[in-house]
C-alpha positions as CSV (number, residue, x, y, z in Angstrom):
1,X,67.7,108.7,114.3
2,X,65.2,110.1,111.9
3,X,62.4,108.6,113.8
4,X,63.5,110.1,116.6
5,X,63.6,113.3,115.1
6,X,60.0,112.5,113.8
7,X,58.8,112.1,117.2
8,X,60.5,114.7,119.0
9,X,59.5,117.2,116.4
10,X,55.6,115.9,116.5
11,X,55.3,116.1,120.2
12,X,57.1,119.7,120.5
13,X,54.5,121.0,117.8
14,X,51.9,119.4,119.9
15,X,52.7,121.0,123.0
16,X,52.8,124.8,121.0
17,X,49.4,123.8,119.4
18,X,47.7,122.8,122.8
19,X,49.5,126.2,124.2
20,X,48.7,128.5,121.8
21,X,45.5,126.6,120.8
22,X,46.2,126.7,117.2
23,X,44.0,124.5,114.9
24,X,46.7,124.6,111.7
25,X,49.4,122.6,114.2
26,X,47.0,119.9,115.4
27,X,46.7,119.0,111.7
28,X,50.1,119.1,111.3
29,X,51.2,116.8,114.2
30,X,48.7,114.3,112.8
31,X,50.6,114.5,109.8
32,X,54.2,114.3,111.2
33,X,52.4,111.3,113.7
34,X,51.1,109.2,110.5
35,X,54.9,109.9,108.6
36,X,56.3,107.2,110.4
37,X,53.3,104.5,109.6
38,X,52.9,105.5,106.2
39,X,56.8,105.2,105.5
40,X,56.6,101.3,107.1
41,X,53.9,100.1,104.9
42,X,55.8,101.8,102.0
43,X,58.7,100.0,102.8
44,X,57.3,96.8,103.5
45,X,55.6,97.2,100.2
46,X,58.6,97.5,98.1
47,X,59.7,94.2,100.2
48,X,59.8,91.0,98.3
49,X,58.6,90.3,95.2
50,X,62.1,90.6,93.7
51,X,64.0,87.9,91.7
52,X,67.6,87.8,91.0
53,X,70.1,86.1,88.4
54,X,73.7,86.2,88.7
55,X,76.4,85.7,86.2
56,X,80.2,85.8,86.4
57,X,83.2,84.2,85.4
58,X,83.6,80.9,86.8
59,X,87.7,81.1,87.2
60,X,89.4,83.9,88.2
61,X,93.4,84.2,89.6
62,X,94.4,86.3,92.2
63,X,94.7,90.2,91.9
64,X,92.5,90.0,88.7
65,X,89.5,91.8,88.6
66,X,86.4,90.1,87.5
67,X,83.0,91.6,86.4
68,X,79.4,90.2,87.8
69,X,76.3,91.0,86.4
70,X,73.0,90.6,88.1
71,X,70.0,91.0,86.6
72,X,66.7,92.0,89.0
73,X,63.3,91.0,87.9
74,X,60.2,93.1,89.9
75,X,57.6,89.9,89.8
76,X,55.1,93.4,91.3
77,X,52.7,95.9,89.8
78,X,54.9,98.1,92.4
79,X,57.4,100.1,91.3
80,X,60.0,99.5,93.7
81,X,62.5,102.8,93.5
82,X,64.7,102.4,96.6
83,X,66.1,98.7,96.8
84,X,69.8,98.3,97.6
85,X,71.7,94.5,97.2
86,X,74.5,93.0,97.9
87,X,76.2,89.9,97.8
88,X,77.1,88.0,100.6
89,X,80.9,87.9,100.3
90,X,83.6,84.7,101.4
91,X,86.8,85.9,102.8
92,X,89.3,86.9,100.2
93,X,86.9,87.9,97.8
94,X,86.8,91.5,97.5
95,X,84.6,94.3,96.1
96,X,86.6,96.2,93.6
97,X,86.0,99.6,93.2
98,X,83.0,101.1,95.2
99,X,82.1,99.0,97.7
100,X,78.8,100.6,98.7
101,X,75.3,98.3,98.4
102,X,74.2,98.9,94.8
103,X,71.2,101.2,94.7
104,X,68.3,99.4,91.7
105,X,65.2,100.7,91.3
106,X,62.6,98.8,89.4
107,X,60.1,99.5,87.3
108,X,56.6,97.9,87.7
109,X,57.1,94.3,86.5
110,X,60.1,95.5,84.8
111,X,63.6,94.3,85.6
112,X,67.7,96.1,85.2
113,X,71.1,94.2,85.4
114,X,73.5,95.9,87.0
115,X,77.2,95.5,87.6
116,X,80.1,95.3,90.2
117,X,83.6,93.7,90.3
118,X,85.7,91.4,92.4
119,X,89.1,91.3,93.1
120,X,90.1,87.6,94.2
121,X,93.1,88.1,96.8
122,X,94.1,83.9,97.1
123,X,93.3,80.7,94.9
124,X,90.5,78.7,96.4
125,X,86.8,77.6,95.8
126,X,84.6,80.3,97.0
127,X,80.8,80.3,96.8
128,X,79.4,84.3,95.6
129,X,76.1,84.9,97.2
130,X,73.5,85.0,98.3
131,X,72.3,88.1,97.2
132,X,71.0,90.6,100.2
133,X,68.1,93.0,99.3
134,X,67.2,95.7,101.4
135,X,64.1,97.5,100.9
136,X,63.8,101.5,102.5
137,X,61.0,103.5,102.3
138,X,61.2,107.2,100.4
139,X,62.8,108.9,104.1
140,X,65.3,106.0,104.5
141,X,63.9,105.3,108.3
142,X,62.8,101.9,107.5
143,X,65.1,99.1,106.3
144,X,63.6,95.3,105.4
145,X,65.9,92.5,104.5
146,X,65.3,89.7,102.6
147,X,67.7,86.9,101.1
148,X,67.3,85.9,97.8
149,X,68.9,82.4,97.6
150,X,71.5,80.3,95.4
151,X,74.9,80.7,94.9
152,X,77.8,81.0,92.1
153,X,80.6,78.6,92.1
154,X,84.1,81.0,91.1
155,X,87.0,79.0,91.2
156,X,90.6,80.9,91.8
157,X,93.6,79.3,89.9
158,X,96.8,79.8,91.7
159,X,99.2,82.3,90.6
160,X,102.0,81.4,88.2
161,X,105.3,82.5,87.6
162,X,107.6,82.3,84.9
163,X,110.7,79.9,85.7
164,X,113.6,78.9,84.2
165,X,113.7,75.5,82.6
166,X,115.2,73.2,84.8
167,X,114.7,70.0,83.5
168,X,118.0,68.2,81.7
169,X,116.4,65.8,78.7
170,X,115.3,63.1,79.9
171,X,114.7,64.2,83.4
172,X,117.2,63.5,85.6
173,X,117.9,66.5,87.5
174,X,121.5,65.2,87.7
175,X,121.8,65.4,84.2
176,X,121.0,61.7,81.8
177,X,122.7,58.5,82.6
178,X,125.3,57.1,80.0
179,X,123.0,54.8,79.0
180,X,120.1,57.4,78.0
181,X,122.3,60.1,77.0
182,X,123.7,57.0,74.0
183,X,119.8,56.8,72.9
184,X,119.5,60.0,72.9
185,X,122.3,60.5,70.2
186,X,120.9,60.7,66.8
187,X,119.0,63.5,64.6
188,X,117.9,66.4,66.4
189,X,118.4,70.2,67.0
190,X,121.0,70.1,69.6
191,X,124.5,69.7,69.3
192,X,125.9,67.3,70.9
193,X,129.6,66.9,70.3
194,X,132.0,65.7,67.8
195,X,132.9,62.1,67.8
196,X,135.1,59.6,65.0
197,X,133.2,58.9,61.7
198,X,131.6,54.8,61.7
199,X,130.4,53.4,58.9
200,X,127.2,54.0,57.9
201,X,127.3,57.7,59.6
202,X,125.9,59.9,56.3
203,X,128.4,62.2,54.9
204,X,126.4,65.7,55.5
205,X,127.6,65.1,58.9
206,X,131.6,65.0,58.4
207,X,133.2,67.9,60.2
208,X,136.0,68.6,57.8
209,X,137.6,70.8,60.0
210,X,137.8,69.1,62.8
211,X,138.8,65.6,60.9
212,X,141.8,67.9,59.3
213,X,142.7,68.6,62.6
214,X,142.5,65.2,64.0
215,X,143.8,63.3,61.0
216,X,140.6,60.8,60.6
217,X,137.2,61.4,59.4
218,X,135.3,63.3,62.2
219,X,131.5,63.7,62.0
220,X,128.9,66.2,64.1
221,X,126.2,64.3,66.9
222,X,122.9,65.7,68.0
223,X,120.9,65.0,70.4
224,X,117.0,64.1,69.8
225,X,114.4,65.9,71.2
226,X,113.5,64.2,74.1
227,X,110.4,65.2,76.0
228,X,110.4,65.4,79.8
229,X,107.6,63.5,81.6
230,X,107.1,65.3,85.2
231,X,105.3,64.0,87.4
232,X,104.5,66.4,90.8
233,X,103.6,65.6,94.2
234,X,102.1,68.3,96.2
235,X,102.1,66.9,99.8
236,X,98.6,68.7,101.8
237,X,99.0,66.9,105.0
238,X,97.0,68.1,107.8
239,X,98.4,71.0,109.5
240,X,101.3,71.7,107.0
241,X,100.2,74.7,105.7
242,X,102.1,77.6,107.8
243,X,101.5,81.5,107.5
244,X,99.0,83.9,107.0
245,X,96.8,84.3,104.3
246,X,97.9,84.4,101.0
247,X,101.6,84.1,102.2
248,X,101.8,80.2,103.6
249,X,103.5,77.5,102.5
250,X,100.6,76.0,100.9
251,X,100.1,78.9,98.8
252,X,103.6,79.3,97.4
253,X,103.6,75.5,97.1
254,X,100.6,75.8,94.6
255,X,102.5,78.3,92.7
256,X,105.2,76.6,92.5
257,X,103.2,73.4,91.0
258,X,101.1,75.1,88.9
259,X,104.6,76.8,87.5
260,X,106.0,73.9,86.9
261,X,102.9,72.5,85.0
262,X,102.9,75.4,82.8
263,X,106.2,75.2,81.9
264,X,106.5,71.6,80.8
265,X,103.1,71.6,79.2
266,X,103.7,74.6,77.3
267,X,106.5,73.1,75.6
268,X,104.9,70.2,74.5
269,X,106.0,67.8,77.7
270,X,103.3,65.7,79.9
271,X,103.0,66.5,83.5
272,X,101.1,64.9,86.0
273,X,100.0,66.2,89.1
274,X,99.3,63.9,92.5
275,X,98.1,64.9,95.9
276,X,98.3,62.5,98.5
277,X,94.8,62.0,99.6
278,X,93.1,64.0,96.7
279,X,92.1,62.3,93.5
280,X,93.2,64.0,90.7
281,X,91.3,63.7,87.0
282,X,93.6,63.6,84.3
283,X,93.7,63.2,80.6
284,X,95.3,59.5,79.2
285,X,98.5,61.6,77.1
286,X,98.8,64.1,80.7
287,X,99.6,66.7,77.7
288,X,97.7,69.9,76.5
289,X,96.2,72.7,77.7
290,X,93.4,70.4,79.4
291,X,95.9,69.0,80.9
292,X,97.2,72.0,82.2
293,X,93.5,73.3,83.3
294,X,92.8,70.1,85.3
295,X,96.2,70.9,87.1
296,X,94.6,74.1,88.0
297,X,91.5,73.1,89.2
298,X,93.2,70.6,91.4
299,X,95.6,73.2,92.7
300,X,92.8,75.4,93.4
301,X,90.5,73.1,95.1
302,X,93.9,71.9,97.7
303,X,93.4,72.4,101.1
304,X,96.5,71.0,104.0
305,X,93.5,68.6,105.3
306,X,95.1,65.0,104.4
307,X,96.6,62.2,106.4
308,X,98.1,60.7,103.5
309,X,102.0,60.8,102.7
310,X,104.3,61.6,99.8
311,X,105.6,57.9,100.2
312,X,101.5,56.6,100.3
313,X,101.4,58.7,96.8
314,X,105.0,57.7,95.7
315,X,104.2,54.3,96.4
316,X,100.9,54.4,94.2
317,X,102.3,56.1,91.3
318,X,106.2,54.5,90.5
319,X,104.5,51.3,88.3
320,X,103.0,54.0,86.1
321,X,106.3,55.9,85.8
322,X,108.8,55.1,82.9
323,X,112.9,54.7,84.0
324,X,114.1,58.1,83.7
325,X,111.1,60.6,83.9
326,X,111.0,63.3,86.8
327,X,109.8,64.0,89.9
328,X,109.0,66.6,92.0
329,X,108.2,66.8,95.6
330,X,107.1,69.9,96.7
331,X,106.3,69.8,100.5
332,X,107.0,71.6,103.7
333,X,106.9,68.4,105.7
334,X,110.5,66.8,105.8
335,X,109.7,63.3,107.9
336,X,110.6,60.1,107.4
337,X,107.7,59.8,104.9
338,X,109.1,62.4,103.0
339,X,112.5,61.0,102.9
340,X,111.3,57.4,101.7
341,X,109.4,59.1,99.1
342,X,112.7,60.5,97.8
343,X,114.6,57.0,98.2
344,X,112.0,54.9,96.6
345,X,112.0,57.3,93.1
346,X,115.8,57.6,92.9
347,X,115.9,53.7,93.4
348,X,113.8,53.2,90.7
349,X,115.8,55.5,88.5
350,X,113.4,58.1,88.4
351,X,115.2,61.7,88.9
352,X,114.0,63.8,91.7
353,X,113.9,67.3,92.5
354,X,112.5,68.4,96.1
355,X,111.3,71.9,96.6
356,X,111.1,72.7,100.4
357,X,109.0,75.5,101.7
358,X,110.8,76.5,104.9
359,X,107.9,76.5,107.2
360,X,110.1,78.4,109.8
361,X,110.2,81.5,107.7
362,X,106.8,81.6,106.8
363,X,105.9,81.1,110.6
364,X,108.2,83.6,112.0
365,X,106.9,85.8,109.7
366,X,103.3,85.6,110.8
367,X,104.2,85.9,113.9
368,X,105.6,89.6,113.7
369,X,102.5,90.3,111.3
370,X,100.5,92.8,113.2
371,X,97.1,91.5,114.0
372,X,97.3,88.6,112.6
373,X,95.8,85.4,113.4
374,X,98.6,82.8,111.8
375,X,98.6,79.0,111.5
376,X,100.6,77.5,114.5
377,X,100.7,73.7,113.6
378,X,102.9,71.1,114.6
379,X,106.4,71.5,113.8
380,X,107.0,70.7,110.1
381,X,110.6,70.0,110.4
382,X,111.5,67.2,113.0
383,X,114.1,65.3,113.9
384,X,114.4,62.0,111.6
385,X,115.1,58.5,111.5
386,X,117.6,58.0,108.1
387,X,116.5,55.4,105.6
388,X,120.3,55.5,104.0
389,X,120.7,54.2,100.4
390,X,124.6,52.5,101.3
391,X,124.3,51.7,104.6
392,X,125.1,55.3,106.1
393,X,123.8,57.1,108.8
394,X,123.8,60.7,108.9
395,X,123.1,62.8,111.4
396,X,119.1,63.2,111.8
397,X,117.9,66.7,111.7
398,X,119.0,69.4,114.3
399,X,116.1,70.8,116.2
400,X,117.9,74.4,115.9
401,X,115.6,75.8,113.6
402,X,118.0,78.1,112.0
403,X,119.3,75.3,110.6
404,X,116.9,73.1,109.9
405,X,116.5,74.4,106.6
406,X,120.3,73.5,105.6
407,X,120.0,70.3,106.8
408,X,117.0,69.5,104.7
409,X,118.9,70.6,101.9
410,X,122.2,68.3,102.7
411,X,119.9,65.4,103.3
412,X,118.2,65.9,99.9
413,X,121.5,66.2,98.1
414,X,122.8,62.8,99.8
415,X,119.6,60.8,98.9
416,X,121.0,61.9,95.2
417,X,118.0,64.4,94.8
418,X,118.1,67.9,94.0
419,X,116.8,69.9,96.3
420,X,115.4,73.9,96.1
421,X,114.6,75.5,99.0
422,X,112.1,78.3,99.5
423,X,112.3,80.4,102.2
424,X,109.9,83.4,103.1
425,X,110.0,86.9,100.6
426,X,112.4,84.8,98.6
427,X,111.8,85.2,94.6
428,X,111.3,81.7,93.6
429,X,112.4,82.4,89.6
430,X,115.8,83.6,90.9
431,X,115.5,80.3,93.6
432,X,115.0,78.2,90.6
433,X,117.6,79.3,88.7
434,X,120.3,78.6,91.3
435,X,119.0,75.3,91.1
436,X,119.7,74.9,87.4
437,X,123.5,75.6,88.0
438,X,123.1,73.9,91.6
439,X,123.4,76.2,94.0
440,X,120.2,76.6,95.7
């Protein structure tokens, strides 16, 4: 546009100088003529010549706002007063706050750092850069680009939430066997109930009003402090990951497990996480907050990309697992795979809790999305064959997908698993803590 107006504006004082024959505007046409040429070479001076070092936090969690810092270096004896850059940006990362190109001018072989923010809007690996320099000339009519290269590596924890604690000691989500509840008796913080006084029991421990009531020596019993050892099984199978966005079933799954992780290993417990397909670093005690960080990174790296099943990792990971620890399937897959998954723990005594992410509600719910583009995979819920654990066979799944999610849940429930089901806009704390007093 403003070369146009260069042009048209040269040639109209042209046409009055050669009509009017007026020496003055001759001079000035050439003048308004050589704008144009001068501003290129001006502009494709300032061009180049430009080096670049970024610098940011390297995790980040969604909705938090992170600072980057770039510092320019002019490698020219130019000053180089009207560069603007950017950074090439990945989906979901956002500029925060003005999202205009940066204007830098340089001195002479001189450099500046500037500043801008990013708002991660979903957990992920995302690469930041490279940085985009566009070089104008003093009247703006010019623009040269030029990439510098190399990229930044920011990697977006999931979000976590805080839950109830859900876990009984000693993990069973159906509360401890007779057997473990016997060793857990002893010295602890806990009170556990009153019981007749044995020999050897030490004295400090005689409820005297109780063994006035009952006629007999009576003494107090607490439980230990038993630590829970979770293990969790994200299942990322190829095309399981339903919804838009931020709001899929893969995304609430990796809140939910990073959730979980937090609130075990914050209370001293050791968690494990496995992904069936994925290989997952972790520490020899699973304990700690490096523990919990390696969780993190796993869960952020997670894509729904893996033929591998919840039975495959199952399978792989019951000879490392002691009688009695915990397991959680969280999956929005219920198959046959899923189902021997949850057979093979309980039979090994190993308590399981399954928490399903209705893909239904998370699909209907992209659907009426306006403009969105949503995930349409293969139906997560199908029909399936029963393994039984006494013979039994119940009814396979009901293709009615209004259902489908309650018949999940009353299949969990008679594999002797507890099951939590997540549905769509549903608050998972509150979800959670129906499933503490079983009722979600």
């Amino acid at each position: 546009m403003k070369l146009t107006t260069l042009t048209v504006s040269t040639a109209f004082i042209l046409i009055v100088a050669t009509l009017l024959n007026i020496g003055e505007l001759y001079s000035m046409a050439g003048m308004l003529a050589a704008l144009p040429l001068v501003c290129y070479f001006v502009g494709r001076r300032q061009n180049g010549g430009v080096q670049a070092e970024r610098s940011l936090e390297t995790v980040g969690t969604p909705g938090r706002s992170l600072q980057v810092s770039l510092t320019l270096t002019n490698t020219d004896a130019w000053p180089k007063r009207n560069l603007l850059i950017q950074d090439h940006l990945p989906r979901w990362l956002l500029r925060d706050r003005d999202t205009r190109p940066i204007l830098a001018p340089l001195p002479a072989s001189g450099g500046k750092t500037v500043t801008y923010h990013l708002r991660p809007e979903k957990r992920g690996c995302y690469q930041v850069g490279p940085l985009e320099v566009v070089a104008t000339d003093p009247l703006g009519i010019f623009h040269f680009r030029h990439e510098i290269t190399g990229t930044s590596e920011l990697l977006v924890y999931p979000s976590t939430i805080d839950l109830p604690w859900i876990f009984p000691p000693g993990g069973s989500p159906y509360g401890a066997s007779s057997l473990h509840t016997a060793e857990m008796r002893g010295e602890g913080s806990e009170f556990y109930g009153i019981r007749e006084y044995q020999p050897g029991d030490p004295l400090r421990r005689v409820h005297w009003r109780s063994s006035a009531r009952m006629g007999r020596l009576a003494v107090v019993e607490y439980e230990h402090d038993v630590s829970v050892d979770l293990t969790l099984v994200l299942d990322a199978r190829r095309g399981s990951a339903v919804g838009f966005g931020s709001e899929t079933t893969l995304e609430t799954a990796a809140t939910v497990a990073a959730s979980l992780a937090r609130l075990a290993l914050e209370r001293g417990n050791r968690c494990r996480l496995a992904i069936p397909g994925v290989p997952v670093p972790r520490l020899a005690d699973s304990r700690g907050v490096d523990a919990l960080y390696r969780i993190f990174e796993a869960l952020a790296r997670v894509e729904a990309q893996q033929s591998e099943t919840a039975a495959d990792a199952v399978a792989a990971l019951l000879p490392e697992l002691e009688r009695h620890a915990t397991l959680t399937l969280i999956t929005a897959v219920w198959d046959d795979a899923s189902t021997q998954a949850v057979t093979a723990a309980v039979n090994a005594g190993i308590g399981v809790m399954v928490v399903y992410v209705d893909p239904e509600s998370f699909r209907e719910s992209a659907v009426h999305r306006p403009g969105s583009q949503a995930a349409h995979p293969t139906p997560a819920v199908e029909a399936v064959s029963w393994p039984g654990t006494n013979g039994g066979a119940p009814p396979s799944l009901p293709r009615d997908v209004g259902s489908a999610a309650e018949a999940v849940r009353a299949q969990i429930l008679a594999l002797r698993a507890r099951p939590v089901i997540l549905r769509h806009g549903s608050d998972l704390a509150d979800q959670f803590a129906l499933a503490a007093v079983g009722r979600a």
